[in-house]
DRENDO-1510 file (C-alpha; in Angstrom, 1 decimal, always signed):
<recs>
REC; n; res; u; v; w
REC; 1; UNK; +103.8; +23.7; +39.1 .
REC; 2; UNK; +104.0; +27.2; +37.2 .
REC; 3; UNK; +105.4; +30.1; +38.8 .
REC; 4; UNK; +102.1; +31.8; +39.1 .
REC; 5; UNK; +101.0; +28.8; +41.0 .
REC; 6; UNK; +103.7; +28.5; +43.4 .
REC; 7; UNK; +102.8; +32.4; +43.8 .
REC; 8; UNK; +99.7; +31.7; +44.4 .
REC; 9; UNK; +100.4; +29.1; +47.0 .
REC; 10; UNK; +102.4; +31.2; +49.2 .
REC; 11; UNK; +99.4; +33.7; +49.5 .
REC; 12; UNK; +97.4; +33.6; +53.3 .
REC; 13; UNK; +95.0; +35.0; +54.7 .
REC; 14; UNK; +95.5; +36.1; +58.8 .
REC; 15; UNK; +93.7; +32.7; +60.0 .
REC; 16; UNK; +95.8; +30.7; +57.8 .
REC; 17; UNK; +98.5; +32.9; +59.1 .
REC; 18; UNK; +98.2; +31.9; +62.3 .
REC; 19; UNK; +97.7; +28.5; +62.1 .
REC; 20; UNK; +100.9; +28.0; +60.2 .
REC; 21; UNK; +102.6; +30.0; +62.5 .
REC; 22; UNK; +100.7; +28.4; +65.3 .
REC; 23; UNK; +99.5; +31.4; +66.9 .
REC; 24; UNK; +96.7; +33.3; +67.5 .
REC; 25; UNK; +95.3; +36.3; +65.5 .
REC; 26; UNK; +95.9; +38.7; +68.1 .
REC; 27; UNK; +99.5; +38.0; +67.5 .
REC; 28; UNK; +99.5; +38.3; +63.5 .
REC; 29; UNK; +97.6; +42.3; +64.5 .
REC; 30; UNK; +100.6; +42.7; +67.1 .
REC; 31; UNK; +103.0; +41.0; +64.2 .
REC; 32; UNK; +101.6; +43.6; +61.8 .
REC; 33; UNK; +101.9; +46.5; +64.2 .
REC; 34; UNK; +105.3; +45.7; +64.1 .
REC; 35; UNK; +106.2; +45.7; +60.4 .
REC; 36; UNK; +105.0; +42.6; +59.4 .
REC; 37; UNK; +105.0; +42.8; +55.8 .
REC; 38; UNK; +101.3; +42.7; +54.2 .
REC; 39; UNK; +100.6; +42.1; +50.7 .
REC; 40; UNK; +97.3; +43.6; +50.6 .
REC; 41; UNK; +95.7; +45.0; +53.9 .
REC; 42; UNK; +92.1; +43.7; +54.8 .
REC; 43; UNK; +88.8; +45.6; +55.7 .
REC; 44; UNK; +85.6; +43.9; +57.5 .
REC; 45; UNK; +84.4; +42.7; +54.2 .
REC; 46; UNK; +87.9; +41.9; +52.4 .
REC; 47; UNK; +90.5; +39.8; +54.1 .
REC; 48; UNK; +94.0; +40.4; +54.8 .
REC; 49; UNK; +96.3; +39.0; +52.3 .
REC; 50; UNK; +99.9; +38.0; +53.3 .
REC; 51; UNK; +103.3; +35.9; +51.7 .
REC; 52; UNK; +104.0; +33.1; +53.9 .
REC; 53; UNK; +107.5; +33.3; +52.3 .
REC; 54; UNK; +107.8; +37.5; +53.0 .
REC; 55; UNK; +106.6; +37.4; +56.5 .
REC; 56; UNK; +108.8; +33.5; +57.2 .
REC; 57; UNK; +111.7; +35.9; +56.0 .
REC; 58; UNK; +110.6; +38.6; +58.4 .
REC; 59; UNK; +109.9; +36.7; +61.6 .
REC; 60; UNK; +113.0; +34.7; +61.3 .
REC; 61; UNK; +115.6; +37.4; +60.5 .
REC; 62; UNK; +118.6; +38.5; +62.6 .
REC; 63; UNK; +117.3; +41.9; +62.9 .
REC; 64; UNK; +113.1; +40.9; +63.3 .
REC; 65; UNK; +111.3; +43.1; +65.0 .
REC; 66; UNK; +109.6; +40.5; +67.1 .
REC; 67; UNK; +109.3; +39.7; +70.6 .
REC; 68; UNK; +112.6; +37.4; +70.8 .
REC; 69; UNK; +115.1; +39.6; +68.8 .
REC; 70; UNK; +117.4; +40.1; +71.3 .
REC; 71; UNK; +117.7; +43.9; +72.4 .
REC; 72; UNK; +121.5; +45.4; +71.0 .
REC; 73; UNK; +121.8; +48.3; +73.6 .
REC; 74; UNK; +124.8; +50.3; +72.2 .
REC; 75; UNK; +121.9; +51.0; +69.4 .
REC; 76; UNK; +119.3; +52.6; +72.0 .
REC; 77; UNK; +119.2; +56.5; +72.1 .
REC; 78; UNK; +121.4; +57.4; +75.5 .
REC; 79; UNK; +118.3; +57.3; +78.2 .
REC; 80; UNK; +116.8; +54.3; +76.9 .
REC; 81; UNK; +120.3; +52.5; +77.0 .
REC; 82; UNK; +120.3; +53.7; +80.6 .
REC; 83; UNK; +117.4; +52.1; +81.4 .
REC; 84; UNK; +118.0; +49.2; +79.5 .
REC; 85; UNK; +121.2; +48.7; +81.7 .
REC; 86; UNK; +119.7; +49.7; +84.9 .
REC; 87; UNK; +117.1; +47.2; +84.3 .
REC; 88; UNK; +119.7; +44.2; +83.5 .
REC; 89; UNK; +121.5; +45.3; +86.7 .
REC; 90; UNK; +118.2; +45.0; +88.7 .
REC; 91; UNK; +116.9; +41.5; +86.7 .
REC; 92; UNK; +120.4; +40.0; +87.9 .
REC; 93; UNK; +120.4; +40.7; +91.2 .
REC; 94; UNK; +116.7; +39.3; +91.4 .
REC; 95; UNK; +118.5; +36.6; +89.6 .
REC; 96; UNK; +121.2; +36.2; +92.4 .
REC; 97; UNK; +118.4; +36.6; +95.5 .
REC; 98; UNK; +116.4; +33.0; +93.8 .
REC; 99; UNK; +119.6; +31.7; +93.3 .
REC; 100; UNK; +119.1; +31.2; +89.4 .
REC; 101; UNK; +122.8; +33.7; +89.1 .
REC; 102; UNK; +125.2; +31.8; +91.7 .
REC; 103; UNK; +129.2; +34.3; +92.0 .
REC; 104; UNK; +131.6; +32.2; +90.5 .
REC; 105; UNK; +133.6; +32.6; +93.9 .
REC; 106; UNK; +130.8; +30.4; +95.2 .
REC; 107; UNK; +130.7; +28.1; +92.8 .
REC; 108; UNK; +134.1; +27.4; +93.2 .
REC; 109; UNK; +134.0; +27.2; +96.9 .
REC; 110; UNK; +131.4; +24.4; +96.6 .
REC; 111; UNK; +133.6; +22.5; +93.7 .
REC; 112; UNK; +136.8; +22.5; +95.7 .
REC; 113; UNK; +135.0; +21.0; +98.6 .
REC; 114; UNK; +133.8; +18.5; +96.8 .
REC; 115; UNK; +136.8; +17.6; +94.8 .
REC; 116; UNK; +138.7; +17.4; +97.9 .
REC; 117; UNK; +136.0; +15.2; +99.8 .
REC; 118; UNK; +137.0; +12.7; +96.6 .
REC; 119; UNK; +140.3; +12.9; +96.7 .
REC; 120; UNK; +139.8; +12.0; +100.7 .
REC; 121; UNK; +138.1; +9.2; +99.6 .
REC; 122; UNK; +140.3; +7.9; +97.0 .
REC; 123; UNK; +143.1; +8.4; +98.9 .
REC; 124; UNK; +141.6; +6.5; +101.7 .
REC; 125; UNK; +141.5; +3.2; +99.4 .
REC; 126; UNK; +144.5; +1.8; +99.5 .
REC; 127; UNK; +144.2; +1.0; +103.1 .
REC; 128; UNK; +140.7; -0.6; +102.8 .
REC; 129; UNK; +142.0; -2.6; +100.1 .
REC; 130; UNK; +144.6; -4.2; +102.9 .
REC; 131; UNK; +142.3; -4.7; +104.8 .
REC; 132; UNK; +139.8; -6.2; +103.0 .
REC; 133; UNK; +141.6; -8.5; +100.7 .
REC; 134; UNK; +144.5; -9.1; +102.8 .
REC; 135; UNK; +147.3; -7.2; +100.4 .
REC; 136; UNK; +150.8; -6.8; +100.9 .
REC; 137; UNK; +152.2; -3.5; +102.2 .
REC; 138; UNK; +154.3; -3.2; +99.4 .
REC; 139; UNK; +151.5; -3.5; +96.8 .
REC; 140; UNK; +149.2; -1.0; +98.9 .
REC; 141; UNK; +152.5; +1.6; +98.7 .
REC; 142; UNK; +152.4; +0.9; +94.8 .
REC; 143; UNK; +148.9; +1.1; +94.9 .
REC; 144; UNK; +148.8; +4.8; +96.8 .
REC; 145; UNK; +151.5; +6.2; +95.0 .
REC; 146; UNK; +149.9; +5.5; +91.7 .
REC; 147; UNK; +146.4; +7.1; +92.7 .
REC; 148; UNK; +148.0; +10.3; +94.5 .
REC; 149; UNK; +150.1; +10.8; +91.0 .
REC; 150; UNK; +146.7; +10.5; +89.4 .
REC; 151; UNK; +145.3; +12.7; +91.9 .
REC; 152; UNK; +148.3; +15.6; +91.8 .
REC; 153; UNK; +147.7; +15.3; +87.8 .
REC; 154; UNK; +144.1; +16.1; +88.2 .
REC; 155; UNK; +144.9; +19.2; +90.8 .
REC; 156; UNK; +147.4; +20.2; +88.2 .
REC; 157; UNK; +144.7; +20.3; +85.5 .
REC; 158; UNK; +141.7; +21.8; +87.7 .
REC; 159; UNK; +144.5; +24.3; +88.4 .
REC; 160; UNK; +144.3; +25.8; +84.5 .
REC; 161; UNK; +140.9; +26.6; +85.0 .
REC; 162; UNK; +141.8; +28.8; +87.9 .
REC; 163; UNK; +143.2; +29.5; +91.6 .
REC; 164; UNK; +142.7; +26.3; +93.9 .
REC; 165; UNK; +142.0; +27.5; +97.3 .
REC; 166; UNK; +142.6; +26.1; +100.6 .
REC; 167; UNK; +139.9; +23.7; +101.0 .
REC; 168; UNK; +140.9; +21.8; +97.4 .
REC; 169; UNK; +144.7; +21.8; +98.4 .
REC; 170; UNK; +143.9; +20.3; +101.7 .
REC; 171; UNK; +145.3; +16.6; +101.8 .
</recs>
């Protein structure tokens, strides 16, 4: 294929636009409201003419102006970064009142119960294991010293992530 061609190929109109983008039309107008790059702007008797390459390039850049470019507010003029913080302030605590944000102290209050409800349980099988198979004392002593240095290696790891509280350190 010859450049003019390939040119050629790349050229759409907004309907063809939109269904490559899978969108609607109303989107391409906001699109082109927004900067969209146009090769030749359409009337009601002459369509819109676009590169699929240009505007592929302008959606998908670190810097696009469309609705998922993520909002930098140290670039915002000083009230709008106000706002812009003010409303991030108010969007997490409405996160934190449905539970979608949980505090970290919390979080950590529910692990550390429920690392220490296992290590309860583990540490309870040596003596179901006598009982149930019939084992000798000395083998259940081997047995229970083996899982609690398991269990004391495993504290001693969780404990790098951060402080254990009570309720985890409770044998």
């Amino acid at each position: 294929m010859t450049l003019p061609k390939l040119t050629a190929a790349r050229k759409a109109t907004k309907a063809q636009l939109a269904e490559f983008f899978d969108v609607s039309i109303p989107t391409i107008d906001a699109w082109i409201r927004k900067g969209m790059p146009v090769v030749e702007r359409g009337s009601k008797t002459t369509p819109w003419v676009f590169d699929l390459l240009a505007v592929t390039l302008w959606k998908f850049a670190p810097d696009a102006a469309g609705e998922d470019a993520p909002v930098d507010p140290e670039r915002l003029p000083p009230g709008e970064r106000k706002a812009w913080y003010d409303s991030e302030m108010r969007r997490r605590e409405m996160q934190k009142d449905d539970r979608e944000l949980i505090p970290a102290a919390e979080v950590g209050q529910v692990v550390a119960t429920a690392f220490a409800a296992v290590a309860q349980s583990i540490r309870s099988l040596p003596d179901n294991l006598e009982r149930r198979l019939s084992l000798a004392p000395e083998v259940v002593d081997e047995i229970g010293r083996a899982m609690d240095e398991h269990l004391d290696d495993l504290a001693a790891r969780l404990q790098i992530l951060g402080p254990v509280d009570e309720v985890a350190s409770a044998r």
